[in-house]
N, C-alpha and C positions, 0 to 999 in steps of 0.2 A: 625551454624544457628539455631534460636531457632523454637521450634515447631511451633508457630502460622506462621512466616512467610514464614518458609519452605511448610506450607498447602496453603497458599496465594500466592507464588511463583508455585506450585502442580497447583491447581485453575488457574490462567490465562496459563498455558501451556496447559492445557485440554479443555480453553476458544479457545484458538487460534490453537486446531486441529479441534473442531468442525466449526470454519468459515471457516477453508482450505479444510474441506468437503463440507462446502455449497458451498464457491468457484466452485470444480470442478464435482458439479450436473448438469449434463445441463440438468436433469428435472424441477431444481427449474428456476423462472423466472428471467430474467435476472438483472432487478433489484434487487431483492435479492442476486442473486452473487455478485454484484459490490460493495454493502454495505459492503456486509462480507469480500468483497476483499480488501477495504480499513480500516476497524475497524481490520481484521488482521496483515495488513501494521503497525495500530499504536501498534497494544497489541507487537509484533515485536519489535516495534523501545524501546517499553516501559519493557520489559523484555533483551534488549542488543544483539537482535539476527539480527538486521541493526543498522550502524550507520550513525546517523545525518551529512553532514558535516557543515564548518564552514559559508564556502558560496555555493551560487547556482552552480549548477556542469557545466553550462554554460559558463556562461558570470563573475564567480567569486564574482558577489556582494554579500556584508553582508545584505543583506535583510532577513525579514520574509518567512525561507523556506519553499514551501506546497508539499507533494509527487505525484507526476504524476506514474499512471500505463499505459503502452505502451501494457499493454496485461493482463487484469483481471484474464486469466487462471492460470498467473505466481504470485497471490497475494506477494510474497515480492521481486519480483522483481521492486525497485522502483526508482527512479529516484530523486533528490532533488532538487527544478525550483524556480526561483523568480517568482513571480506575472506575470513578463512583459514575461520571457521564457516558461512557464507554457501554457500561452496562446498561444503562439507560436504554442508548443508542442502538444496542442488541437487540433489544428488548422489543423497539419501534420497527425494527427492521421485520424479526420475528412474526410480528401482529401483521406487518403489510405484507407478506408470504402468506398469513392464514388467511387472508381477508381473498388475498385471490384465488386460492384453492378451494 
């Protein structure tokens, strides 16, 4: 591997442990976590450390797949949803937030 892109390959691994620190701050606010928790989800998919699949882990359609996180704590624990399962998925998560409160 040559030197520049081995420093550029360096560079985004040292990007994506400083988001998996802000991830598991819970001094910083919450919104900040969930940024950093999804922008490490893609630097992840983008360095080969998750893979994509073909279709939604669902319902199998070849549609435009978007990552769902069931738990920000777990930034690359992700899931891969169609649009239509996605919202679903929101939707479950939603309800077990109200269920605890």
């Amino acid at each position: 591997m040559k030197k520049i892109r081995r420093k550029r390959q360096q560079a985004l691994f040292a990007r994506l442990g400083r988001h998996l620190e802000i991830c598991l701050d819970s001094l910083k606010p919450r919104r900040m976590r969930t940024r950093s928790a999804r922008y490490a989800a893609a630097l992840a998919e983008g360095l080969g450390l998750i893979e994509r699949p073909k279709g939604c882990s669902w319902c199998r359609r070849r549609q435009r797949l978007q990552r769902h996180h069931w738990d920000y704590e777990e930034p690359l624990n992700v899931t891969f949803l169609c649009p239509d399962c996605h919202a679903i998925a929101d939707g479950m998560v939603l309800n077990q937030h109200q269920a605890i409160a």
